[in-house]
C-alpha positions in Angstrom: 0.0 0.0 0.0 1.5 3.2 -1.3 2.5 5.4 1.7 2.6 2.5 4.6 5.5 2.4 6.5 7.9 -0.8 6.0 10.7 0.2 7.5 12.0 0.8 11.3 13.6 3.9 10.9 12.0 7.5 11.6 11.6 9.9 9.2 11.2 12.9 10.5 9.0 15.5 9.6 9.9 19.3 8.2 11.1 21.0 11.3 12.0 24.9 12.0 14.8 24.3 15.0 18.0 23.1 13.1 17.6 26.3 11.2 16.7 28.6 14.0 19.2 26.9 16.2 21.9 27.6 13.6 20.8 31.6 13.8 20.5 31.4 17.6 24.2 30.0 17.7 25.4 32.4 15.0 23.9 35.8 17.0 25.1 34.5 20.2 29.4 34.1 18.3 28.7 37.2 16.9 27.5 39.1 20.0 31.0 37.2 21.9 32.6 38.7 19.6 31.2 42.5 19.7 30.9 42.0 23.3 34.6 41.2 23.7 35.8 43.7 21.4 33.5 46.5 23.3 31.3 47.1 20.5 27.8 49.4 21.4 24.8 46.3 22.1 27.6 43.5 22.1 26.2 42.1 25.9 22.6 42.5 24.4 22.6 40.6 21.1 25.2 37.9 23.2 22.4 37.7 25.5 19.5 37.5 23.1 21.5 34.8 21.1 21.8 32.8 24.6 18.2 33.0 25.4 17.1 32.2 21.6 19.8 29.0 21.6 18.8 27.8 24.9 15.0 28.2 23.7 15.8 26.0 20.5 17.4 23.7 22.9 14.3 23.2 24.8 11.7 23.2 21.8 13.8 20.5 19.6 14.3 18.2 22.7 10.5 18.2 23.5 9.8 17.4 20.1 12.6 14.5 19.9 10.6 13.3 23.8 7.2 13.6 22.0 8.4 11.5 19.1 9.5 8.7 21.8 6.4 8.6 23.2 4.7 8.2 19.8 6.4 5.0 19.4 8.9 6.3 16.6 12.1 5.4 18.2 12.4 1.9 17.2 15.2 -0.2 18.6 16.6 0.6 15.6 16.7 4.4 16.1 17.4 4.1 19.5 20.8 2.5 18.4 21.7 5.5 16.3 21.0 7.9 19.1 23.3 5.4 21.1 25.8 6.5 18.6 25.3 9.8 18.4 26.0 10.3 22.3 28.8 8.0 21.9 30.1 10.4 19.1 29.8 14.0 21.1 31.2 12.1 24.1 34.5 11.5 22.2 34.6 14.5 20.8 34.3 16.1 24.3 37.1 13.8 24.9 39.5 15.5 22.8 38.3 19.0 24.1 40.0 17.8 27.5 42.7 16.4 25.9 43.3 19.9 24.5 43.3 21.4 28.2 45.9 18.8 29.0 48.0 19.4 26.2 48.7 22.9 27.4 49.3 22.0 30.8 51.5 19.3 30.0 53.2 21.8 27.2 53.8 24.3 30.4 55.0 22.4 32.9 57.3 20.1 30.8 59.0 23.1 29.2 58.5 25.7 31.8 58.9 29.5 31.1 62.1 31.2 33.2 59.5 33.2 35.0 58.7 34.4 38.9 55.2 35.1 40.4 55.0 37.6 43.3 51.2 38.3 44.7 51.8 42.0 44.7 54.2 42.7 41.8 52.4 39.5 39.5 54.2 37.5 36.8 58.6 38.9 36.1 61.0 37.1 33.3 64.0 36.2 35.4 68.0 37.7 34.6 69.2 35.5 31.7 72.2 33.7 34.7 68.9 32.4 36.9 67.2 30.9 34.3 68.2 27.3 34.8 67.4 28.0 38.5 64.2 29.4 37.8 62.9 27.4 35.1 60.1 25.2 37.3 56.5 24.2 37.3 54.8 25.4 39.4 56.3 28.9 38.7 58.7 30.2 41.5 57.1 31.6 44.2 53.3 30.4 43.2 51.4 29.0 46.2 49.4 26.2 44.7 45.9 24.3 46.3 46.4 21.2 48.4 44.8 18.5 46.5 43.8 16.3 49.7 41.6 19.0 51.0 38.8 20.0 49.2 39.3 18.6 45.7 40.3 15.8 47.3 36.4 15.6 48.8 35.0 16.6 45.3 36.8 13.6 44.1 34.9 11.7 46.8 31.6 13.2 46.3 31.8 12.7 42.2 32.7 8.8 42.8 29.6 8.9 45.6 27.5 10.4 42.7 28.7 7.5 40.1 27.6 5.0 42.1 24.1 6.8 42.9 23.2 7.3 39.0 24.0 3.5 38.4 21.8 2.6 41.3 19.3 4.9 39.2 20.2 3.1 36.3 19.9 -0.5 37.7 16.4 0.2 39.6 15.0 1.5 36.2 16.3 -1.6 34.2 14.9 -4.0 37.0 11.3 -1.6 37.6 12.1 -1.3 41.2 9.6 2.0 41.1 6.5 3.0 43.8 6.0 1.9 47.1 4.4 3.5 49.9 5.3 7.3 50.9 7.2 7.3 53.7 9.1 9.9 55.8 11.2 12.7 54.0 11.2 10.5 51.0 7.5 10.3 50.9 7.0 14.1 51.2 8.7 14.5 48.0 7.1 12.1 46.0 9.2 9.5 46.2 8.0 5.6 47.2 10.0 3.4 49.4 11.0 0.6 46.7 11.6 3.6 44.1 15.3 3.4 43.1 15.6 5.2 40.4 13.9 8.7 42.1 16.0 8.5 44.8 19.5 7.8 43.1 18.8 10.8 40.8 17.5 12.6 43.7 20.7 11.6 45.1 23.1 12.7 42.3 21.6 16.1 41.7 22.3 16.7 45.2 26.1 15.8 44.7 26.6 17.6 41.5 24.9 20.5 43.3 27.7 20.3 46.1 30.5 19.4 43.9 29.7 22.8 42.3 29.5 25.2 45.6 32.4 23.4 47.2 34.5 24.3 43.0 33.0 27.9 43.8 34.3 28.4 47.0 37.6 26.7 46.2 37.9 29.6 43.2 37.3 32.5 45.6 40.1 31.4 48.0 42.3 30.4 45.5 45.8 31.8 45.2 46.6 31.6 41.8 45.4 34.5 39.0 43.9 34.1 35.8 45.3 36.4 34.0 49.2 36.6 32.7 50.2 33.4 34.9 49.9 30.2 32.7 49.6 27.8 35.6 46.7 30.2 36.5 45.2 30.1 32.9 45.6 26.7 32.1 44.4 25.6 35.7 41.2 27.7 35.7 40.5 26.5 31.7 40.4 22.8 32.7 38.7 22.8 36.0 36.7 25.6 34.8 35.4 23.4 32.0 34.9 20.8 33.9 32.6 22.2 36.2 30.6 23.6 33.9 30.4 20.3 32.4 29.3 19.0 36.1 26.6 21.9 36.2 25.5 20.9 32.7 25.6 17.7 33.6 23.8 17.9 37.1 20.9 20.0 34.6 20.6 17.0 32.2 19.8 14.5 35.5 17.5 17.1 37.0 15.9 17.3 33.8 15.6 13.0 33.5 14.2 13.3 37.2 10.9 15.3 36.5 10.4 13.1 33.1 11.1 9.9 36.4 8.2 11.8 38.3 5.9 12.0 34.7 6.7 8.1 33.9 8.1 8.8 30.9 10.7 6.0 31.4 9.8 2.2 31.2 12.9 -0.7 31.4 13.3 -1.0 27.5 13.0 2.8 26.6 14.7 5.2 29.0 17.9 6.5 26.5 17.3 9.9 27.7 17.9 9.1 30.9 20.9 6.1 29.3 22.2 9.3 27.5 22.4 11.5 31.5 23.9 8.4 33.0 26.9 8.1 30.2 27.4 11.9 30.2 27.7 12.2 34.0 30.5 9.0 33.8 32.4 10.5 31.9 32.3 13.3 33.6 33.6 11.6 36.8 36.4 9.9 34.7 38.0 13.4 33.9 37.9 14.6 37.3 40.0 11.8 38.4 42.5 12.9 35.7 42.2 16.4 36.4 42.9 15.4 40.4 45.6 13.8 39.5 47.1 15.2 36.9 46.4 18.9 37.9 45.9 18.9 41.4 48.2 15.9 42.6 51.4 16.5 40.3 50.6 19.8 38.8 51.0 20.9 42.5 54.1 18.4 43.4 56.4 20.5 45.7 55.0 23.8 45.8 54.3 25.8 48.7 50.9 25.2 49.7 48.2 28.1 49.9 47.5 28.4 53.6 49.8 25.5 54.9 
């Protein structure tokens, strides 16, 4: 019969967001740009840009959960978004691997130079350069890594196991129950695993980001015209906006937990959160040790 569907793929229907998304993102560069090079409305049409990209964002996603619920992703499809998150997660692995090129690159071959808190960043006299050719920079204070990043290393390893608790109690329907104490005031049933290990994770990703936050206020290290400071604030920067992102996509996956949108054989959404939020976990444990660990080996320590 002309027109009947023989296939198990989707084919989707004319849709307006990859073209709006692709003017969203092009008004947000484009305000970046005018914003950083102080041209008049630069902060305004960035912002507009922001609002219209996130917007696109939200519209195209609720179309692509709509289209799950209408039966359209097969098994087959399912598979291709499988590797299509498998795809962006590589290719946010060699964004990382960037960040740790340039730290590797600057403490391997370190620059003659001297940091002083007051005076900032001086080359050193051409006879003290073999002296003062170290990483970290002479007379840098860095972090100690077993304080706090070494509890957000404990609290993003907590949240891996809490999001594969999810994981497992969604693939194995442990859902309802009766509401009981604080879990019950929230919604959440006593035999329901997968609302209370998201619950759970959110949480952590929540307090892995205020306890970043406060590390950045107190830390001793600039930003600007230091490249232990630049290359250290680009990589943990990064990651925790990752974490943030990441701690969004889970919130996002627990409402659609409270809606029943997931059943045991179709939950990649909340699949997609769980392998996101992994990896996640798996750079910090480079960045700890990497950065924090032997970035920081023999340095004074801020505060110690």
């Amino acid at each position: 019969m002309a027109g009947a569907k023989n296939h198990d793929f989707h084919i989707l229907p004319p849709s307006i967001w990859p073209l709006a998304s692709s003017m969203a993102a092009f008004m947000m560069a484009a305000g970046g740009v005018m914003y950083l090079n102080e041209a008049p409305l630069g902060g305004f049409v960035f912002g507009a840009g922001l609002i219209a990209t996130l917007a696109c964002m939200g519209f195209w996603w609720a179309d692509v959960i709509r289209e799950s619920k209408a039966g359209d992703h097969t098994p087959v499809v399912q598979l291709h978004l499988r590797y299509g998150m498998i795809l962006f997660i590589a290719s946010e692995v060699m964004f990382f691997v960037g960040w740790f090129w340039s730290w590797f690159d600057f403490s391997l071959f370190p620059a003659a130079i001297q940091y002083n808190h007051e005076d900032g960043v001086s080359l050193i006299e051409a006879g003290n350069t073999a002296v003062a050719a170290q990483w970290p920079p002479a007379g840098l204070e860095v972090l100690n890594a077993f304080e706090l990043p070494l509890l957000n290393t404990f609290i993003l390893l907590l949240s891996g196991t809490t999001v594969t608790w999810a994981h497992h109690a969604l693939i194995h329907n442990q859902r309802g129950g009766a509401l009981k104490g604080l879990w019950g005031a929230i919604g959440v049933g006593e035999n329901d695993g997968v609302k209370k290990g998201l619950w759970l994770t959110v949480i952590l990703g929540a307090l892995f980001s205020c306890i970043q936050a406060y590390e950045y206020i107190h830390a001793p290290m600039p930003f600007k015209g230091l490249n232990y400071g630049a290359a250290f604030y680009m990589a943990t920067g990064f990651h925790g906006f990752h974490v943030l992102v990441g701690t969004i996509f889970l919130a996002v996956n627990l409402i659609r937990a409270y809606q029943g949108d997931f059943t045991p054989k179709q939950h990649f959404g909340f699949e997609a959160a769980a392998w996101y939020w992994h990896f996640v976990d798996v750079v910090w444990l480079f960045l700890f040790v990497v950065i924090y660990v032997w970035g920081g080996w023999g340095a004074p320590i801020h505060g110690g």
